[in-house]
GUBAFI-90441 format. One line per 2 residues: number of its first residue (from 1); for each residue z, x, y of C-alpha. Coordinates in Angstrom, 3 decimals. Each point is the difference from the previous one (the first is absolute). Example, Ala and Ser with C-alpha at 12.3 -4.5 7.8 and 13.67 -1.06 7.14 Angstrom:
! GUBAFI-90441
1> 7.800:12.300:-4.500 | -0.660:1.370:3.440
//
This chain:
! GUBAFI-90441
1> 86.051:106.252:71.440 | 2.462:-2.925:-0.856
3> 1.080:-1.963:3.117 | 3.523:1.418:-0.365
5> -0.718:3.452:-0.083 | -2.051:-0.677:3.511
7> 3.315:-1.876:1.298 | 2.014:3.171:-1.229
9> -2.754:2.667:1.929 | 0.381:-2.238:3.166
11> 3.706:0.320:-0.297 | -0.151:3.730:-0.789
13> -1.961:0.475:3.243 | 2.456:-2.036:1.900
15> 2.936:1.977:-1.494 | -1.820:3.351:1.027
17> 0.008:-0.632:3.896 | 3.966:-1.494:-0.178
19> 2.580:1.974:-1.175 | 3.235:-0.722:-0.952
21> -0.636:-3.300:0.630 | -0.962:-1.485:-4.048
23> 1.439:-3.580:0.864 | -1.952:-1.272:2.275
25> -3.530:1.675:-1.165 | 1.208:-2.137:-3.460
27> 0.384:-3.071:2.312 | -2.761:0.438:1.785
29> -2.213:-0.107:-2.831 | 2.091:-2.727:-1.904
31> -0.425:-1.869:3.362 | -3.833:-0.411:0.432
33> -0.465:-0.033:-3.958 | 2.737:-3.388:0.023
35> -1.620:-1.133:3.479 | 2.773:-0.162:1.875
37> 1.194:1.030:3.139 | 2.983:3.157:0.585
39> 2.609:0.208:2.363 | 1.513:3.898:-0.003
41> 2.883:0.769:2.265 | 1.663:3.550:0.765
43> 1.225:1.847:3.023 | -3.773:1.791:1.863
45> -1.602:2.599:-1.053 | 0.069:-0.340:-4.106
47> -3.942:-0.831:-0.624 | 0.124:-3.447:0.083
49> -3.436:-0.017:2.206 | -1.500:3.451:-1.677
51> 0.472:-1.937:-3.260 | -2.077:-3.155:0.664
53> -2.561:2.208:1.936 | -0.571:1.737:-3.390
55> -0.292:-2.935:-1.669 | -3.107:-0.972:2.025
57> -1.437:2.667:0.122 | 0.101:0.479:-3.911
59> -1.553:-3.833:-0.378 | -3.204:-1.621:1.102
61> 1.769:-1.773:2.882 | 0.477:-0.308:3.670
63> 3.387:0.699:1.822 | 1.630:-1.386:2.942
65> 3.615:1.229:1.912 | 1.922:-2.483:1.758
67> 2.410:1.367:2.056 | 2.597:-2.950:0.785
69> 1.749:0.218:2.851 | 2.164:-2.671:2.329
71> -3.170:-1.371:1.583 | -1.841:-0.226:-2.894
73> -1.592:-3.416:0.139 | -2.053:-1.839:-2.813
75> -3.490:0.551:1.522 | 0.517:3.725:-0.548
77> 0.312:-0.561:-3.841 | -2.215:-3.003:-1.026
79> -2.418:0.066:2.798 | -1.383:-2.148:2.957
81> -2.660:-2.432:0.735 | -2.014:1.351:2.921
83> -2.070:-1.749:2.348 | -3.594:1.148:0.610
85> -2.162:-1.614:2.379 | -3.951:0.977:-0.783
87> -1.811:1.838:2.460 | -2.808:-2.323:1.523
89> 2.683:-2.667:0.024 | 1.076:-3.082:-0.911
91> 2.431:-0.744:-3.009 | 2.169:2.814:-0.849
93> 2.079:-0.131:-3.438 | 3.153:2.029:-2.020
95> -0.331:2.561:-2.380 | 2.381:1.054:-2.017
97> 1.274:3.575:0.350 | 2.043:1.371:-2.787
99> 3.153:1.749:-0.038 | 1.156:3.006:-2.050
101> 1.503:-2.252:-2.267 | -4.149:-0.501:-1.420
103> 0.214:3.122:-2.167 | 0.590:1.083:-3.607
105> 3.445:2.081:0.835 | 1.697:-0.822:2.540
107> 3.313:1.919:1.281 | 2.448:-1.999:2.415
109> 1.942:2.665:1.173 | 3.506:-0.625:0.987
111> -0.655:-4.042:-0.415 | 4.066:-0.136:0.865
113> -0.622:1.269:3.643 | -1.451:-3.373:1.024
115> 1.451:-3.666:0.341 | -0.037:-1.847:-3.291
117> -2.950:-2.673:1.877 | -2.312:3.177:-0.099
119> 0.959:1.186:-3.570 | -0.492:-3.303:-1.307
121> -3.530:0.512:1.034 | -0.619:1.645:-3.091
123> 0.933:-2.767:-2.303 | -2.584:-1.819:-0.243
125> -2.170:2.716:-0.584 | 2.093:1.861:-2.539
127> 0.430:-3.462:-1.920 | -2.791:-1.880:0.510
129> -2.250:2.481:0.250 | -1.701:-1.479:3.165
131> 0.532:0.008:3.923 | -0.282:-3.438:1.706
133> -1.366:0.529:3.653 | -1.273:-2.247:2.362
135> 0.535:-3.169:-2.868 | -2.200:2.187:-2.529
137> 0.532:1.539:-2.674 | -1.188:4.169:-0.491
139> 0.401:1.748:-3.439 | 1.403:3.194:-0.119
141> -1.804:2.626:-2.624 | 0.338:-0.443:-3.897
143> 1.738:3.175:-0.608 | 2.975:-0.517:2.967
145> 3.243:1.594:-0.258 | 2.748:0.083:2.863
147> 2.786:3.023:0.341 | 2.610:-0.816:2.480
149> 2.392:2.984:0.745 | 3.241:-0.930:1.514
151> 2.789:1.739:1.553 | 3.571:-0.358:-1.222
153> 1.524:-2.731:1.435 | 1.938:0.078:2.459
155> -1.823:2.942:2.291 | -0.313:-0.656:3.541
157> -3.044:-1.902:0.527 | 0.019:-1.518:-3.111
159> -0.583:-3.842:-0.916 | 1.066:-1.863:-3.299
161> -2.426:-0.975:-2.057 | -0.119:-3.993:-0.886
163> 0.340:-0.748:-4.033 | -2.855:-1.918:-0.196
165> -2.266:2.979:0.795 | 2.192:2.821:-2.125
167> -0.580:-2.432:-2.805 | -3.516:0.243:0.168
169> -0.144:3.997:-0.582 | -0.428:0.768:-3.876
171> 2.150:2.896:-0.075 | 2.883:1.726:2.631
173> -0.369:4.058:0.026 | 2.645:1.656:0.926
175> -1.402:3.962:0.660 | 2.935:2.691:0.374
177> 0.036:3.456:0.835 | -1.874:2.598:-2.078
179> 1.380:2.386:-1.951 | 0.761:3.666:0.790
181> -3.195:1.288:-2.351 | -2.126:-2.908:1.585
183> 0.836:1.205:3.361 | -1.160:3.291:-0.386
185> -3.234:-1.251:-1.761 | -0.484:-2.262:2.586
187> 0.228:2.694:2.753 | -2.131:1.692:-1.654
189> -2.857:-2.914:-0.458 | 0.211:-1.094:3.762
191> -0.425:3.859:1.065 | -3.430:0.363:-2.309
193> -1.301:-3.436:1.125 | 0.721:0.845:3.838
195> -1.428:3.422:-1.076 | -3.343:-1.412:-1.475
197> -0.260:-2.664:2.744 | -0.217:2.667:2.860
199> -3.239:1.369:-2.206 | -1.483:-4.192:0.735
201> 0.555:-0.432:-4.358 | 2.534:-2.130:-1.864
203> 1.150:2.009:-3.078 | 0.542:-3.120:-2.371
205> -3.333:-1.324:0.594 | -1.707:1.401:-3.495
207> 3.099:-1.024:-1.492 | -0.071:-3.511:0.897
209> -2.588:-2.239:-2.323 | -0.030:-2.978:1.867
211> 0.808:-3.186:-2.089 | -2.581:-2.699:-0.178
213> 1.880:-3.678:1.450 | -1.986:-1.492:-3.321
215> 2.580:2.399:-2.093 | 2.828:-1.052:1.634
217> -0.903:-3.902:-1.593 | -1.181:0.589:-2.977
219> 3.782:1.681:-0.099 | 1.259:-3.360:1.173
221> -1.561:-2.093:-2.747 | 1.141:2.114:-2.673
223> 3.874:-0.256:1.575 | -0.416:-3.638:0.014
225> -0.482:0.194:-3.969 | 3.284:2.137:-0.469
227> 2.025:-1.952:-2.903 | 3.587:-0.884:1.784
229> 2.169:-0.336:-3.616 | 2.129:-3.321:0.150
231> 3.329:2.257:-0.031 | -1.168:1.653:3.347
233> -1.032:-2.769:1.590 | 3.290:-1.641:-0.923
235> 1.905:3.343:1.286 | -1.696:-0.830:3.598
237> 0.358:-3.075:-0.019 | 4.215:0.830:-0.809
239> -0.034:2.721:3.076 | -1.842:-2.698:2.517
241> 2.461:-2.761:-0.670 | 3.077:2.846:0.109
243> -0.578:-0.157:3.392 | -0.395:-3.529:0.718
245> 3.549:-0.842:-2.134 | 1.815:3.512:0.077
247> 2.995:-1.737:-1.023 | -1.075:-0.379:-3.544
249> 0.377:3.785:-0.176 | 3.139:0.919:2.211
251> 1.944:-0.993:2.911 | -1.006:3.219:2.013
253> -3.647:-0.443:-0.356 | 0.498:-3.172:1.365
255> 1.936:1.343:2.707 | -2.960:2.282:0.807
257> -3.075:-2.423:-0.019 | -0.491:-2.496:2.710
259> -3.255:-1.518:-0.679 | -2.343:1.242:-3.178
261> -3.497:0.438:-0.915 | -2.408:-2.401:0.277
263> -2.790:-0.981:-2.395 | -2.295:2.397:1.842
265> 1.922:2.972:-1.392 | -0.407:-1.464:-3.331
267> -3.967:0.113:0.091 | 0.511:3.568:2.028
269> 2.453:1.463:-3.204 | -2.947:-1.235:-2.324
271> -2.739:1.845:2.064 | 1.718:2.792:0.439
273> 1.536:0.806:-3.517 | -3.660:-0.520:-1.517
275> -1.458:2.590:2.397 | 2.903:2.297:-1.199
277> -0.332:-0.393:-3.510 | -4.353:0.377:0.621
279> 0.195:3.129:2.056 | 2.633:1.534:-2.525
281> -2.621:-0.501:-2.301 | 1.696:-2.772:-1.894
283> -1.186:-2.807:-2.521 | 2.694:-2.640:1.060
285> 2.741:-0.224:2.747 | 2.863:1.451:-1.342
287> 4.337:-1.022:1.030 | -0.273:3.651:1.979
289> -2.770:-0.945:2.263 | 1.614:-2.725:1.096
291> 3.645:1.850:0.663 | -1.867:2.904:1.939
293> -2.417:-2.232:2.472 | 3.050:-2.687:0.527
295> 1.863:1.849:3.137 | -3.895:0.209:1.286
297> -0.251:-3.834:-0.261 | 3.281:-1.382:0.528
299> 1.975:2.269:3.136 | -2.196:-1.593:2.759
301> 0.487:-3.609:-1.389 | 3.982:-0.154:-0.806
303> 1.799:-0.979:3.169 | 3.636:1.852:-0.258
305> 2.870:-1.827:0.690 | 2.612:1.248:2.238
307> 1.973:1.440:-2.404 | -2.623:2.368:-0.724
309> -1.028:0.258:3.489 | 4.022:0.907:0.936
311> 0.136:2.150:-3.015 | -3.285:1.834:0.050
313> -1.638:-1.189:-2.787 | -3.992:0.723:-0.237
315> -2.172:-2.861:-1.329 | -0.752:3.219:-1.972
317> 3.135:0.336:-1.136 | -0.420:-3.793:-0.792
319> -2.749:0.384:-2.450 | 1.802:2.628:-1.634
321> 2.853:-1.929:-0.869 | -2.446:-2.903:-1.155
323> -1.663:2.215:-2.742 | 3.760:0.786:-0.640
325> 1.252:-3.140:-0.409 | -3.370:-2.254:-1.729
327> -0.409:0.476:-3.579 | -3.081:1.033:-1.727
329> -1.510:-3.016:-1.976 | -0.542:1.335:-4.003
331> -3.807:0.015:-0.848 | 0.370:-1.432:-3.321
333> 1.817:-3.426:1.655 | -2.326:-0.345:2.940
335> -2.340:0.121:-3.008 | 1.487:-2.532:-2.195
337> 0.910:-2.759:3.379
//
């Protein structure tokens, strides 16, 4: 079986468990496949934490939940040094004991419910892919992958979250309300599974074929030979610096962008639109990848100005306009420049 018919089983057994919900099993996937890090907001109770529970349990990994609340501090995400003192005496010395951040899938739950000192906690680990304690340095796993969920903004108890950290998420989720068909389905799934776990048995167990971390590379390297034609990479190139100089375009999408995106959404829009165009079973990266994965990319990066914030403009609404207003570059001169 071809690496991308694995990728597409693992999906399919994702998809099984959450209904309704086909966005964010897509990201999900997208978002360990690119190695990259997810930040999903919607109001409680629409899957968000059922979703990335499935996704462990359907991969060779280990899972963590932090739960962040107002005294969240740093030590309860990265870990502490701890002092032991040996038993017939003498010298004692620190060991380091690691936090839940030290595991392959890791869920901070409700990351905008603490101060932006304890969110930034994750940085670090989420970019650099290590955890300095104690003036050393502790890798987290190989296969790592961080899902914030978030609250909207702006419900009691909530905190903003600082740029520099929403910059460093690979893709914003936004996860709405099911439909009426999904609602019933889902009903009905919760009532078998609550059903089946009275009996001490989980009823998507023989479904599930557990997917090998080794498969989940070899997916990476062949995503990281997916052909970006010169027109496309042109095209993202266009939308990136639409945001940095909307005036080039028109006086209202300047009026609606404070600050734009930063080279770091340039390198996400490139990892991202190959893993699209790879698990749609494409040869190359195609103009529609990139127009479909740009809200993803872009919404959590573009600061609004205050016309859009007075007038209620989305940084969704903000990408939409973009793919309005940039032009797609012809093929055949992206060829001959």
């Amino acid at each position: 079986m071809s690496v991308r018919k694995e990728i597409q089983k693992l999906q399919d057994s994702v998809a099984r468990e959450i209904i309704g919900q086909e966005e964010i099993v897509e990201c999900l996937i997208a978002g360990i496949l690119a190695n990259g890090n997810l930040l999903v907001e919607s109001l409680p109770g629409l899957a968000k934490t059922r979703a990335i529970k499935t996704l462990s349990k359907n991969i060779e990994s280990t899972f963590s939940r932090i739960q962040f609340t107002p005294d969240l501090t740093s030590k309860d995400i990265a870990g502490q040094q701890v002092y032991e003192e040996p038993e017939g005496g003498g010298k004692g010395m620190y060991r380091f004991e690691p936090g839940p951040i030290f595991n392959n899938i890791v869920l901070a739950d409700e990351v905008n419910r603490s101060p932006p000192k304890t969110q930034n906690a994750l940085l670090e680990a989420m970019e650099e892919r290590q955890v300095t304690v104690g003036g050393q340095a502790h890798k987290v796993p190989d296969l790592f992958m961080v899902m914030a969920t978030m609250n909207p903004a702006g419900q009691q108890g909530t905190f903003p979250m600082p740029e520099a950290q929403m910059d460093r998420f690979l893709m914003h989720v936004m996860v709405d309300y099911p439909d009426e068909e999904a609602e019933a389905q889902i009903i009905r799934l919760i009532r078998d599974e609550t059903a089946q776990e009275n009996k001490g048995s989980d009823i998507h167990k023989e479904e599930r074929n557990v997917t090998a971390q080794e498969t989940i590379f070899a997916a990476r390297a062949e995503i990281d030979k997916m052909p970006v034609p010169a027109h496309v990479e042109k095209y993202m190139v266009d939308l990136i610096f639409a945001t940095r100089y909307p005036q080039r375009y028109t006086y209202e999408l300047k009026s609606f962008i404070a600050f734009g995106c930063s080279p770091r959404a340039s390198i996400a829009l490139d990892r991202v639109v190959r893993t699209n165009a790879w698990m749609n079973g494409q040869d190359r990266v195609e103009i529609e990848n990139v127009q479909k994965v740009l809200p993803l990319v872009f919404r959590h990066r573009i600061i609004r100005g205050e016309r859009a914030v007075d007038h209620k403009i989305t940084t969704g609404d903000i990408c939409e306009e973009i793919i309005e207003l940039v032009p797609v570059p012809s093929e055949s001169k992206a060829k001959e420049g």
